[in-house]
C-alpha positions in Angstrom: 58.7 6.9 10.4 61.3 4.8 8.9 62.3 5.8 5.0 62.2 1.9 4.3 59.9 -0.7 6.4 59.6 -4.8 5.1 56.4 -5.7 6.8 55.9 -9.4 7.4 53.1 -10.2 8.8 51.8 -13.1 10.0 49.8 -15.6 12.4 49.8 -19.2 13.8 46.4 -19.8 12.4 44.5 -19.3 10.1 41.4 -17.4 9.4 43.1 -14.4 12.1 42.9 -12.1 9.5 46.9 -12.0 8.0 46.0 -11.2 4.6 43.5 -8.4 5.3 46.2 -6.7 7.7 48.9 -7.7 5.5 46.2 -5.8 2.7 46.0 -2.8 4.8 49.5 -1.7 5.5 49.9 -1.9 1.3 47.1 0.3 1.2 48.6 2.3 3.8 52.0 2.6 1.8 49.6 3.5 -1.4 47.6 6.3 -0.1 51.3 7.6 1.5 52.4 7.9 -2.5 54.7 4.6 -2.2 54.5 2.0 -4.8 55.1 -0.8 -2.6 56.1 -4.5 -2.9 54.1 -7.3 -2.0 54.3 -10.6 -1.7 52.1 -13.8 -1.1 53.5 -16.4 0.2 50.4 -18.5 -0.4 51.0 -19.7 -3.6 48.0 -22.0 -3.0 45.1 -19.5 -2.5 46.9 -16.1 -3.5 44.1 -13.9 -1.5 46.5 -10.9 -0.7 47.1 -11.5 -5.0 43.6 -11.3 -5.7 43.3 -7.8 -4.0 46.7 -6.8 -6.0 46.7 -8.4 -9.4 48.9 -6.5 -11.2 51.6 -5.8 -8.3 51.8 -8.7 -6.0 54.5 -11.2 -6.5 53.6 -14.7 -5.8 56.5 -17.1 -4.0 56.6 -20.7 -3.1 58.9 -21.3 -0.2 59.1 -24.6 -1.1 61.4 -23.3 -3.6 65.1 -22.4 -3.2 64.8 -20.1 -6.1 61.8 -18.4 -4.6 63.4 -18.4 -1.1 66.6 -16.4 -2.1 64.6 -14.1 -4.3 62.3 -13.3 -1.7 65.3 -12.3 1.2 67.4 -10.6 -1.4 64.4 -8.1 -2.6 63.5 -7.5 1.0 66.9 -6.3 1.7 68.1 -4.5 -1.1 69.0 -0.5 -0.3 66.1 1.1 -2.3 63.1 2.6 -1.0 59.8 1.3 -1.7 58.2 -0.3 1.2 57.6 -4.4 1.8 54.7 -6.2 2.8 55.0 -9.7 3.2 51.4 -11.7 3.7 53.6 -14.8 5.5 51.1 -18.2 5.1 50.6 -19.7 8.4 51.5 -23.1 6.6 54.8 -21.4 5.5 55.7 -19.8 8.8 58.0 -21.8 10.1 60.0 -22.1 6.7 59.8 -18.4 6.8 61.4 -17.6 10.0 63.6 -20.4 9.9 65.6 -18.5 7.0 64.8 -15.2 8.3 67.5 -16.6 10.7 69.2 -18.8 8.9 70.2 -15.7 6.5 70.8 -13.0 8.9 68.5 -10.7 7.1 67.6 -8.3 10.0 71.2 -7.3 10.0 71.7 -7.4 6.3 68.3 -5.3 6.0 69.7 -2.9 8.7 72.6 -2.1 6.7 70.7 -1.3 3.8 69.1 1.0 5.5 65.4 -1.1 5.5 63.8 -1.4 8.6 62.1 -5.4 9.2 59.2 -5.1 10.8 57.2 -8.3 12.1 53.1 -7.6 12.8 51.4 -10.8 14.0 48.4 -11.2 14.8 47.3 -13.0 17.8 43.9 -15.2 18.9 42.2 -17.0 21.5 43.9 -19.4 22.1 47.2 -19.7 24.3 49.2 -21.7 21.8 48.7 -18.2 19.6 50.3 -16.0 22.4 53.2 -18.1 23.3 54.5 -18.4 19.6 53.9 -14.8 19.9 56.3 -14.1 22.8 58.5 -16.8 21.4 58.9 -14.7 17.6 59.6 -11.3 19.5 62.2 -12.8 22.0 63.8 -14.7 19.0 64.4 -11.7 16.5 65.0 -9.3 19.2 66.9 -7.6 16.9 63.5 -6.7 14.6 60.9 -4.6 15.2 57.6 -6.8 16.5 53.7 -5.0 16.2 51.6 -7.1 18.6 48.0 -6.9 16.5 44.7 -7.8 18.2 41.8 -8.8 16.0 38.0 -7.6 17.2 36.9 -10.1 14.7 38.2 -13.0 16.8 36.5 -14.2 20.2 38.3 -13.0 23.4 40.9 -15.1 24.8 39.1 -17.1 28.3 39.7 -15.5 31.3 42.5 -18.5 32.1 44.5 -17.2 29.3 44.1 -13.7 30.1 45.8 -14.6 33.1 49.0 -16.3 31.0 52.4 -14.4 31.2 52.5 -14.3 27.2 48.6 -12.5 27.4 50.2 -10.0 30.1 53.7 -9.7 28.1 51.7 -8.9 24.9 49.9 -6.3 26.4 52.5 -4.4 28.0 54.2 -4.4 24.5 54.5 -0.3 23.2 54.1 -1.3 19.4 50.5 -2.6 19.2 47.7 -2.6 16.1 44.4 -2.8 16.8 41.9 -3.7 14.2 38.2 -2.8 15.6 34.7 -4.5 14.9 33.1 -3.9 11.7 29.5 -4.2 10.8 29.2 -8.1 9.2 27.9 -6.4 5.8 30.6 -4.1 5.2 33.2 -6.2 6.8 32.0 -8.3 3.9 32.9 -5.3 1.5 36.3 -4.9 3.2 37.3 -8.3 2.0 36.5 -8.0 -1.0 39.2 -8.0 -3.4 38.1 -6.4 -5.9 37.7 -3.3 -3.7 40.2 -0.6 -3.8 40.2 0.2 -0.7 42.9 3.4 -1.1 40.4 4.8 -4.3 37.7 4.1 -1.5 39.7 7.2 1.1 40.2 9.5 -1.7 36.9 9.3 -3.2 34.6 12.3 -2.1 32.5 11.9 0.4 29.3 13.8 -0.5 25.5 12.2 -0.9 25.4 13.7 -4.2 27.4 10.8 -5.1 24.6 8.1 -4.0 23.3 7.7 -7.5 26.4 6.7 -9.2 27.9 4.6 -6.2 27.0 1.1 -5.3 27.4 2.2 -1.7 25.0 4.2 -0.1 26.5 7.6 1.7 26.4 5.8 5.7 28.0 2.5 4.3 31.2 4.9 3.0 31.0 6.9 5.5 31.2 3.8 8.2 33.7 2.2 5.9 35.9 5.3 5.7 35.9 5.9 9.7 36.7 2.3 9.9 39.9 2.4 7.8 41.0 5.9 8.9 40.9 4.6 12.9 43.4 1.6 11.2 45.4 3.4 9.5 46.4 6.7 11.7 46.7 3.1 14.0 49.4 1.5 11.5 50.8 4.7 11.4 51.4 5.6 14.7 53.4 1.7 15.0 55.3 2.9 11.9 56.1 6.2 13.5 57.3 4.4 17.0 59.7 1.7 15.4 62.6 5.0 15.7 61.5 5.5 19.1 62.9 4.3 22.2 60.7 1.9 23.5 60.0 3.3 27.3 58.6 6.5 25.2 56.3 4.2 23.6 55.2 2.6 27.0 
């Protein structure tokens, strides 16, 4: 895996499930020993701040100030890990001066490795901007993510050259089904959901948890099938991509 990865992710719509992903791979970093940085981009609803009150850095990039600040931290030569939770209303913006400031080749040089996770959904328009992000940063890494929580795309778009492109593509996250009640706990944000993997599992611990044992025990096989997923996209960006097929 790459000493250095700035995670962006993102996702035309909204509701797809950016800011729990975008949640998870900071998690991930945590439970690795990092202290990673995040941002929010949403400086509206700050959900991915509300799970990380005390580390998440909130940007409007509506602002110049918070523009530069944001490109300039995620490609400075240090170590911790980035995750970016990009705002579907701020997307554009955000790639826009992605390119407009050559950061994947100012990050490369600093030894960070960008990394762009999007999400996709039903819906065609979701899978062409898709395609379109990979082939325009072809230069930066690009994690195709499929959410069980969303409805399937229609056969007719199954059938799309973007559907079929997407799933021929070696870096892919996928985030399973989840009963409704604990998905419920998984988006809650005051959930630590790191101090949640390295609790002890044990029913002894029944009477002093909220949770009964199945529910952590569910929970816990649900995030460990995530994140040895996560991982194993980290692991691949350094390999060549027809070993990944």
């Amino acid at each position: 895996m790459p000493a250095t990865v700035a995670a962006m992710v993102c996702a035309l719509h909204a509701h797809s499930g950016k800011t729990l992903l975008a949640r998870l791979l900071a998690e991930h970093f945590i439970l690795k020993g990092a202290s990673p940085l995040i941002f929010d981009t949403d400086a509206a609803e700050r959900r991915l701040t509300a799970c990380f009150p005390y580390d998440a850095i909130v940007l409007d990039l509506a602002r110049v100030r918070d523009q530069m600040a944001l490109f300039d931290t995620l490609a400075k030569p240090f170590a911790a890990p980035r995750v970016v939770d990009v705002s579907h209303a701020a997307q554009e913006k955000f790639f826009a001066l992605m390119r407009d400031t050559d950061f994947v080749f100012e990050a490369r040089v600093n030894g960070v490795v960008p990394v762009i996770f999007y999400i996709t959904d039903r819906d065609r328009d979701s899978l062409d901007e898709a395609v379109a992000l990979r082939d325009r940063f072809a230069d930066c890494a690009f994690v195709a993510v499929e959410n069980a929580f969303l409805p399937r795309p229609n056969a007719a778009v199954r059938q799309g050259e973007a559907y079929r492109a997407l799933a021929a593509h070696p870096l892919r996250v996928f985030l399973p089904a989840l009963d409704e009640d604990l998905a419920e706990l998984v988006e809650d944000p005051g959930r630590s959901l790191s101090a949640l993997m390295r609790a002890p599992l044990s029913r002894s611990e029944d009477r002093r948890n909220e949770l009964s044992f199945d529910a952590r025990a569910e929970l816990r096989a649900w995030l460990m099938t995530v994140l040895k997923d996560v991982h194993r996209a980290l692991a691949g960006l350094d390999a060549p991509a027809e070993a990944l097929a």
